[in-house]
Residue, then its C-alpha position, 0 to 999 in steps of 0.5 A: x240991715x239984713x242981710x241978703x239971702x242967697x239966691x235958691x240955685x237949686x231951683x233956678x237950675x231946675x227952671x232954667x235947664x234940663x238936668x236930666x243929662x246931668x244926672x245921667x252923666x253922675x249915674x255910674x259913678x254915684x252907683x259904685x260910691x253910694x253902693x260901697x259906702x252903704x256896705x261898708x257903713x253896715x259891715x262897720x256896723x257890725x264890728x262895732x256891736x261885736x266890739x260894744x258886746x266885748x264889754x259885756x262878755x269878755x270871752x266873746x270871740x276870744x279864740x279869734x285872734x282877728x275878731x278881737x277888741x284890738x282888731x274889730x274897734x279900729x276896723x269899725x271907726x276905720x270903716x265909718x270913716x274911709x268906707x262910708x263917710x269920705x265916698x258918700x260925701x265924694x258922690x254928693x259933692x260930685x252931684x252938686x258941682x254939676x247941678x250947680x255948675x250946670x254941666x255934665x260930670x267930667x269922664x264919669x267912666x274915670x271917676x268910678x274907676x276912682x270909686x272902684x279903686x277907693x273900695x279896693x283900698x278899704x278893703x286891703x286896709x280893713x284885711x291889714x287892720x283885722x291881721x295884726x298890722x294896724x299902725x297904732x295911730x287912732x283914725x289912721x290905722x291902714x298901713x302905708x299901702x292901703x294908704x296909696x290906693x286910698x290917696x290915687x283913688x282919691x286923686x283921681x276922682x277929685x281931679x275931674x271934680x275939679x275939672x267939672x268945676x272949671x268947665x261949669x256954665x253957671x258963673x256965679x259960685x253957691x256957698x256949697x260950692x265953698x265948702x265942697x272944694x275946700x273939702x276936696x283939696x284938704x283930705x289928700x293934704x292932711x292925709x298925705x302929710x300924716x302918712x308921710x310922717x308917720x309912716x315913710x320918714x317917721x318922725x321921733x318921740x311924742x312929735x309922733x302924737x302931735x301930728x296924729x292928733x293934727x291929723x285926726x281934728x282936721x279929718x274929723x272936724x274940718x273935713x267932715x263938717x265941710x261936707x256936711x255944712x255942703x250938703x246942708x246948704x244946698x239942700x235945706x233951701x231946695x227942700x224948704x222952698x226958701x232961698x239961703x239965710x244968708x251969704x254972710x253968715x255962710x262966709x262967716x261960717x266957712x273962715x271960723x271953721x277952718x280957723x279954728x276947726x285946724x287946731x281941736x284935737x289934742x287933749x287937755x292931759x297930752x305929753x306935750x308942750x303946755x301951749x299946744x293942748x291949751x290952744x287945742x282946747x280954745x280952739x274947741x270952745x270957739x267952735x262955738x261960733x261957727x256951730x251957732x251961726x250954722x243954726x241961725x241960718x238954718x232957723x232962718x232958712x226953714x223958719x214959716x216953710x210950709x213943707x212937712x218933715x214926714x220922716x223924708x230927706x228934710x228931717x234927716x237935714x234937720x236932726x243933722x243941724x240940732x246933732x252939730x249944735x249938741x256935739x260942739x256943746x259937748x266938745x266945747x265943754x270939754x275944753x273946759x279945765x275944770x270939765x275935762x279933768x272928769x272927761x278925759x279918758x271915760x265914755x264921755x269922749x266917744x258920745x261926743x264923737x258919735x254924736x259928731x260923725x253920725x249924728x251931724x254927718x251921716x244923718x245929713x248925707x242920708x238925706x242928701x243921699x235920698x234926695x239924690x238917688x231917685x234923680x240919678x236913678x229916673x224913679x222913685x224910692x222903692x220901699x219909701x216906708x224904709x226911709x222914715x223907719x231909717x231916720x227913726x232908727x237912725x235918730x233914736x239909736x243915736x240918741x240913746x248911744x250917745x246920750x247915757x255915754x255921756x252922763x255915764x262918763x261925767x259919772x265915771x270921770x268923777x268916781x275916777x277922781x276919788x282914790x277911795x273908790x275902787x276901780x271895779x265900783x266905778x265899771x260897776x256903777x257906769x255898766x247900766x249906761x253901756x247897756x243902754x249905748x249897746x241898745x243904741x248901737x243895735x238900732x243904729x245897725x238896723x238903720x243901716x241895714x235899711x240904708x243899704x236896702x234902700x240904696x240895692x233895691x235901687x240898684x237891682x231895679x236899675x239894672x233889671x230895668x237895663x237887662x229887659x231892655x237889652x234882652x228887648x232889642x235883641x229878640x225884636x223882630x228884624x225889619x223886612x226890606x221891601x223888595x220890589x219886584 
């Protein structure tokens, strides 16, 4: 017996009402998100390749204290994070409540002073990173008053996400809108708890590194393939033309995700008791499960679809799913006793990683984010050529970042191994695979570069737009009153 395929509301939303007022009411707030994420995302960027060249040049930028390996590191992934990932995913996810619920968006005038408030605290979180006062704590490295600002900003724009959801015409609940709302009630949970534990009522002793490790797993395994699975959701079948395949495996999908989802993060070599690294490791081999289950769906849904990919939002869509089912590969891999005892502590790590967080997320939200804008926006993409330049870059760059990270650490982690080899052969042997990482970081910077062209062209078009218009009322000739004699 098959089972039922869901129901392709994004179309039947576009037959049965006018989703012009819709988007409208998301115009402003998607602005401020999607325009600050994609400078946050380049300026990340940035650091990271000053940061990537360090390993090359160890006297690059020395004499800067704010520039240094320490500084620029956390700053970047800090950025990828907070700057990018959570407010792109915010303003999709705001976009498809109201599509989805057939509703305006709840006081669009609050969230983006939401939107605007969330840049600020990125900003005073990256000026403290780059001072000297990072926490020391991996994916949260703000101090405690970036955080505030981060978490009221965060608040308020998730208040009237829900407020949207409640006020919605249409009934009957999309699988995206699973995901979206548990995505948007378990960021200021976790967040909130590892600030609180960390920061304000400091825990002791490696209690300090557990709930560190706890917060970064959900942060970056749970929440972010929430989002991700959310966009990919909705908008394979609307790009395909083909209804969703199929409600049970999404359920399926969502509850092992979150099962087992909650407890990766802590590596196999942790100073802590022997049962939570075990179980953290089982944890990341049975991510298996949700990620093949995604693919099947995925196979299913576009499979016999007519639709060419041409380098536009569904090849975004596409490379995102095969970066899920390669990531959660590596990550399950290195749950392995006899695999991660070489992974551990090498290269292999941050392949997996980039491959998670770019390759499945970002990929993912630039389609969606492609898809969403000329909506928003009443007209196309200006430069259209960009947007396949960008997926090319995108897809090649990280490829070639993560790929050879990845042989390179299984290289390095078994020369490690050897005590008879001498810690400088082991640099030495895995340095071409840097190189050829670096060159991938390059490429993935000037996709990025594109992202945030694409997205100010639409904004300076807009607003030229607005401006002309303005200036057209003001000069048009008053009407002359009849006067009757």
């Amino acid at each position: 017996m098959t089972a039922p395929a869901v129901t392709n509301r994004p179309a039947a939303l576009a037959a049965d009402s006018s989703t012009a007022g819709i988007d409208a009411s998301c115009r402003l707030p998607l602005f401020m998100l999607f325009g600050g994420a994609a400078f946050w995302l380049v300026l990340g960027s940035i650091f990271g390749f000053i940061a990537s060249l360090k390993f090359h040049k160890a006297d690059f930028l020395a004499d800067a204290a704010w520039l240094t390996f320490g500084r620029v590191y956390p700053a970047s992934t800090n950025l990828l994070v907070y700057g990018f990932a959570i407010p792109v995913a915010l303003g999709v996810a705001l976009w498809m409540l109201a599509r989805l619920g057939r509703v305006q968006l709840a006081r669009p005038w609050l969230v983006t002073v939401g939107a605007k408030l969330w840049h600020i605290g990125v900003c005073v979180g990256l000026i403290a990173i780059l001072a000297g006062e990072a926490t020391g704590f991996e994916w949260l490295e703000m101090p405690r008053y970036a955080a505030v600002i981060l978490l009221l900003a965060y608040l308020l724009i998730a208040v009237w996400a829900f407020s949207t959801h409640h006020a919605r015409k249409e009934r009957t609940l999309y699988p995206s809108q699973w995901f979206v709302l548990a995505a948007l009630f378990w960021f200021p949970w976790i967040y909130s708890t590892a600030t609180l534990l960390l920061q304000f009522f400091p825990v002791r002793g490696v209690t300090q590194a557990a709930i560190a490790w706890w917060y970064s797993g959900n942060l970056l395994f749970v929440w972010l393939a929430l989002a991700g699975l959310a966009s990919s959701f909705y908008f394979l079948p609307k790009l395909v033309g083909r209804p969703l395949q199929s409600s049970y495996l999404a359920l399926f999908v969502f509850w092992t995700l979150i099962l087992f989802g909650t407890w990766v993060g802590i590596p196999a070599g942790a100073t802590l008791p022997a049962w939570m690294p075990t179980l953290s490791n089982m944890a990341a081999m049975m991510m298996v499960v949700p990620a093949a289950a995604v693919v099947l769906m995925v196979v299913q849904t576009t499979r016999g679809a007519k639709t060419a990919c041409g380098g536009g939002p569904l090849c975004y869509m596409k490379f995102g799913t095969g970066a899920l089912a390669l990531s959660v590969l590596l990550l399950a891999a290195s749950g392995l006793p006899f695999v991660n005892r070489f992974t551990d502590f090498t290269w292999f790590g941050t392949a997996k990683l980039q491959l998670w967080v770019y390759g499945f997320f970002a990929m993912t939200l630039f389609g969606a984010v492609y898809y969403i804008l000329p909506r928003v926006a009443g007209f196309e993409l200006p430069a259209a050529k960009a947007v396949r330049v960008h997926f090319w870059c995108g897809v090649i760059g990280t490829l070639l970042f993560a790929l050879p990270l990845a042989i390179g650490g299984v290289l390095q982690g078994v020369k490690l191994a050897n005590p008879d080899i001498p810690f400088t052969d082991v640099t030495k042997a895995t340095l071409m695979f840097f190189r050829l990482g670096t060159m991938g970081e390059l490429l993935i910077l000037a996709g990025n570069l594109l992202f945030l062209f694409n997205i100010g062209a639409v904004l300076v078009r807009y607003y030229l737009a607005v401006c002309r218009a303005a200036c057209a009322d003001l000069t048009a000739p008053l009407p002359t009153a009849e006067v009757k004699p």
